[in-house]
C-alpha positions as CSV (number, residue, x, y, z in Angstrom):
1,X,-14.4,-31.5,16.5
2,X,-13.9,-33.0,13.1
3,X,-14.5,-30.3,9.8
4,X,-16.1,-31.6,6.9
5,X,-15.9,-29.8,3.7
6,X,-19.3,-30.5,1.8
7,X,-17.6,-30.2,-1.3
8,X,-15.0,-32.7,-1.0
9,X,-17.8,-34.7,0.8
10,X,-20.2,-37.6,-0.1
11,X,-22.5,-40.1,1.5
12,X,-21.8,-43.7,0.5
13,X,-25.8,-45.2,1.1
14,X,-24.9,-49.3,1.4
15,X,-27.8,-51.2,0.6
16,X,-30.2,-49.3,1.8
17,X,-33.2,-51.4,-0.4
18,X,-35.9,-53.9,0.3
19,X,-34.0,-56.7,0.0
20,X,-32.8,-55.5,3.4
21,X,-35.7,-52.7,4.9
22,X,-39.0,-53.7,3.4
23,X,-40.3,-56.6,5.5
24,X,-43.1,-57.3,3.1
25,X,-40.3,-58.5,0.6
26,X,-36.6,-58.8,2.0
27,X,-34.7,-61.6,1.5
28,X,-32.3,-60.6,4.3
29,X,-34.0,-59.1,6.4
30,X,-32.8,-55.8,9.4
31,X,-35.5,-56.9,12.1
32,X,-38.8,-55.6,11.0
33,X,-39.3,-53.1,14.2
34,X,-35.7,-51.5,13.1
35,X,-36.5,-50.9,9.7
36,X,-38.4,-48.0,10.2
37,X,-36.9,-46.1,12.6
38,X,-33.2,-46.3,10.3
39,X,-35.4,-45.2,7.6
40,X,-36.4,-42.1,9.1
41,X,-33.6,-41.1,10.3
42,X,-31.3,-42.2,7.3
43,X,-33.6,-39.6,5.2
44,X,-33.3,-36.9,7.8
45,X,-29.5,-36.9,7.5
46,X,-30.0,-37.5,3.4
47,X,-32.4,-34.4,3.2
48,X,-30.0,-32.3,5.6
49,X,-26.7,-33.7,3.2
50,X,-28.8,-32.6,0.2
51,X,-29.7,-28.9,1.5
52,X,-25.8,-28.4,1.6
53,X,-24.7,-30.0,-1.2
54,X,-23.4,-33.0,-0.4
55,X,-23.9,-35.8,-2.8
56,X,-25.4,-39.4,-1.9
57,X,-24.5,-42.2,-3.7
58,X,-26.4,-45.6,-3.4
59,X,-24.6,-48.6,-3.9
60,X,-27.0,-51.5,-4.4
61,X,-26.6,-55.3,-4.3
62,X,-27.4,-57.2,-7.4
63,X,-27.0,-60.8,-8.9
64,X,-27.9,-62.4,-12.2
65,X,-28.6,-66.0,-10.8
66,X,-28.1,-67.8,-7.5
67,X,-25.0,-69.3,-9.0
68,X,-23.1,-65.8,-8.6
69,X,-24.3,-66.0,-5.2
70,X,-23.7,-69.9,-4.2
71,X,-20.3,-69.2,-5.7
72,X,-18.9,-67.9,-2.4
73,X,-18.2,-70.9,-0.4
74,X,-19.0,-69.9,3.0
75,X,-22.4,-68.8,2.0
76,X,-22.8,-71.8,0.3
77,X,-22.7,-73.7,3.1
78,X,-24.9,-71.5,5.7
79,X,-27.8,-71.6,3.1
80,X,-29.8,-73.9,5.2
81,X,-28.0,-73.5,8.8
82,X,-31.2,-71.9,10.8
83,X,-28.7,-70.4,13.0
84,X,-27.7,-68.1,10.9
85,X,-28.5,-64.7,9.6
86,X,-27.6,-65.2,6.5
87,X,-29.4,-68.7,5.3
88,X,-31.4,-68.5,2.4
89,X,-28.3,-65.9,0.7
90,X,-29.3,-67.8,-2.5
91,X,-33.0,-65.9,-2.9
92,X,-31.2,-62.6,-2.2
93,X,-31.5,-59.6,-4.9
94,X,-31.9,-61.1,-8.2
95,X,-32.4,-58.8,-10.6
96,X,-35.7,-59.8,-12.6
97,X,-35.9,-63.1,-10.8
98,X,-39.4,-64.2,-9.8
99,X,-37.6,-64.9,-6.3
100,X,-36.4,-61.6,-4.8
101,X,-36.4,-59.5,-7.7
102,X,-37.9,-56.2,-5.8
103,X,-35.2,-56.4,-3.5
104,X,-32.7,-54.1,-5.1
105,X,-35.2,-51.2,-5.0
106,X,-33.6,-48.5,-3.3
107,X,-36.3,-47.3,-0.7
108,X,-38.4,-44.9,-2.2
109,X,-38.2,-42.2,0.6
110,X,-33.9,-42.2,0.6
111,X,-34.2,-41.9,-3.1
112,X,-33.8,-38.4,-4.9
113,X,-33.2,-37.6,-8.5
114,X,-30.3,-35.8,-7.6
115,X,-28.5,-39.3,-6.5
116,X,-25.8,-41.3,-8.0
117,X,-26.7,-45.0,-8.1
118,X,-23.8,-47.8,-8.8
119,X,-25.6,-51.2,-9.2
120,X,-23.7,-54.5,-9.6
121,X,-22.0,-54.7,-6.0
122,X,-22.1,-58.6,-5.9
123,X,-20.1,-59.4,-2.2
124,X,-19.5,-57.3,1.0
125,X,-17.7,-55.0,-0.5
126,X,-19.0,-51.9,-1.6
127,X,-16.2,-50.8,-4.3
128,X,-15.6,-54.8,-5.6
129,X,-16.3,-55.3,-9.2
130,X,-18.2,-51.9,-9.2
131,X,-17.8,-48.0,-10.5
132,X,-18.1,-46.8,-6.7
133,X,-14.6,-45.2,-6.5
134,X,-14.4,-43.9,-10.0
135,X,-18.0,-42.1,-9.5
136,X,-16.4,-41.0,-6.0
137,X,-12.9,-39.3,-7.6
138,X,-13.4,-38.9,-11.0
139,X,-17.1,-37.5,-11.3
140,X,-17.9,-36.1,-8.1
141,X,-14.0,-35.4,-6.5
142,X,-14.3,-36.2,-3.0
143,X,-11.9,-37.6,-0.5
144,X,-14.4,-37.8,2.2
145,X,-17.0,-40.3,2.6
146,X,-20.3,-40.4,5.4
147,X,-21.2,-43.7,5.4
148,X,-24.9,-45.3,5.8
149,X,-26.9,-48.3,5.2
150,X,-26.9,-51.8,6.4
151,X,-25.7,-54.1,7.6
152,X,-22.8,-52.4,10.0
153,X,-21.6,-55.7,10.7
154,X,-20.6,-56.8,6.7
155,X,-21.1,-54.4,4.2
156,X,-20.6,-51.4,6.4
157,X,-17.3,-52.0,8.0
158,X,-16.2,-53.7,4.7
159,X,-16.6,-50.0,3.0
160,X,-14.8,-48.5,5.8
161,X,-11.9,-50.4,5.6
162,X,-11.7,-50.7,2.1
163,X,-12.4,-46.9,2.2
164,X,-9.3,-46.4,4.6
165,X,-7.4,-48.3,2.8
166,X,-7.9,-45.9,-0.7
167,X,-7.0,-42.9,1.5
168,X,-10.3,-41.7,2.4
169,X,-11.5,-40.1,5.5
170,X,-14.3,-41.7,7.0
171,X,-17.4,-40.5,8.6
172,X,-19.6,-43.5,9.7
173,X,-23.6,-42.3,10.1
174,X,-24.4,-43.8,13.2
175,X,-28.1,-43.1,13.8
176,X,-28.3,-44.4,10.0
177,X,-26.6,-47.6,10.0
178,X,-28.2,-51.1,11.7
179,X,-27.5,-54.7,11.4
180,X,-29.5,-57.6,10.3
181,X,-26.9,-59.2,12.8
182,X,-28.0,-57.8,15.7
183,X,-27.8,-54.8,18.5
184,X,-24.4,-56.3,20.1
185,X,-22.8,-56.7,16.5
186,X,-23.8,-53.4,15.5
187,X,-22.5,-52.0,18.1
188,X,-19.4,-53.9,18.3
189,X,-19.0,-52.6,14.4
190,X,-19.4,-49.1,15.2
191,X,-16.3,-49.7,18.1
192,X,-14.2,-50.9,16.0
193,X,-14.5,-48.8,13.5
194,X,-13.8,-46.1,16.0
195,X,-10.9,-47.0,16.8
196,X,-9.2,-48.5,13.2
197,X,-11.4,-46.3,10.6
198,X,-13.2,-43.0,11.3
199,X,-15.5,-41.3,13.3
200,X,-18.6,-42.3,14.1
201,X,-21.1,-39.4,14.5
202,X,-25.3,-38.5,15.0
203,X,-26.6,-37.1,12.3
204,X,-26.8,-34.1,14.4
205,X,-22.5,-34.4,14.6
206,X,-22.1,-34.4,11.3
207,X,-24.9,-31.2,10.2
208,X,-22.2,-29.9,13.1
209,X,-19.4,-30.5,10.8
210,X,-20.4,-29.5,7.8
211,X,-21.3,-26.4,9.4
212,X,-17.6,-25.6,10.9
């Protein structure tokens, strides 16, 4: 069984905010009968992580305008396709927009004072154009990462590879991870990053591993 050392260890939480989890006001919306459920058990393994001193660091989605979003030319051209998940990216997480401004609240109940929040992540990846690797080194010194939020199909598996590819060892949180994309893509994402990334693990796995 894999060891993890809490003090070399932190929890990368992806987009874990409403713009994703809150039905009421998500612009890209996880399914609304899945949101819940991720939710509770993304803040059981946060409280458990928390009691042994492992730190959680949200990473949160945020634009300006729709141009920084429209930019990107494959989600420029989906915007209206109703076949895909993604249409409507151009509402998504505007910071003090009228138009989903709320979104890039972090859910309340995941939240804790003791959390490090990076803001500003901008594409799929969670260390593009942000401080998420210099808050991971330099002010918290960690070469391990448990990785949560959503979706497991994009932003997920984009953080474990990029993760990998900085050296990292990678834990991926699979009772708190979902997709927006689906039950076959998520778990498709969770194969293969079994096989190229890390290990996924129940939150029960990795209370395991801290403990060894």
């Amino acid at each position: 069984m894999i060891r993890l050392d809490p003090k070399r260890t932190a929890a990368v939480a992806i987009d874990m905010h409403r713009g994703h989890l809150d039905p009421e006001v998500a612009t890209l919306p996880l399914a609304a009968e899945r949101c819940g459920s991720v939710i509770d058990r993304a803040a059981q393994l946060f409280g458990a992580l928390r009691q042994r001193g492992v730190p959680i660091v949200h990473v949160v989605t945020e634009y300006r305008d729709a141009a920084e979003i429209m930019a990107n030319p494959f989600w420029g051209a989906i915007e209206n396709d109703p076949a895909k998940a993604r249409k409507g990216m151009s509402r998504h997480n505007i910071i003090g927009g009228i138009i989903g401004g709320r979104g890039t609240e972090i859910i309340p109940v995941l939240l804790d004072q003791r959390d490090v929040v990076v803001g500003g992540k901008k594409r799929y990846s969670p260390f593009f154009g942000t401080g998420l690797d210099f808050a991971l080194r330099r002010r918290l010194g960690v070469d391990t990462l448990i990785l949560a939020g959503i979706n497991t199909s994009s932003c997920v598996l984009c953080c474990g590879f990029e993760a990998t590819n900085r050296d990292y060892r990678v834990v991926i949180a699979a009772d708190a991870v979902d997709s927006m994309d689906g039950e076959e893509m998520h778990r498709f994402a969770l194969r293969l990053m079994s096989v190229t990334i890390g290990w996924p693990l129940a939150n029960a796995e990795i209370v395991a591993a801290l403990a060894s």
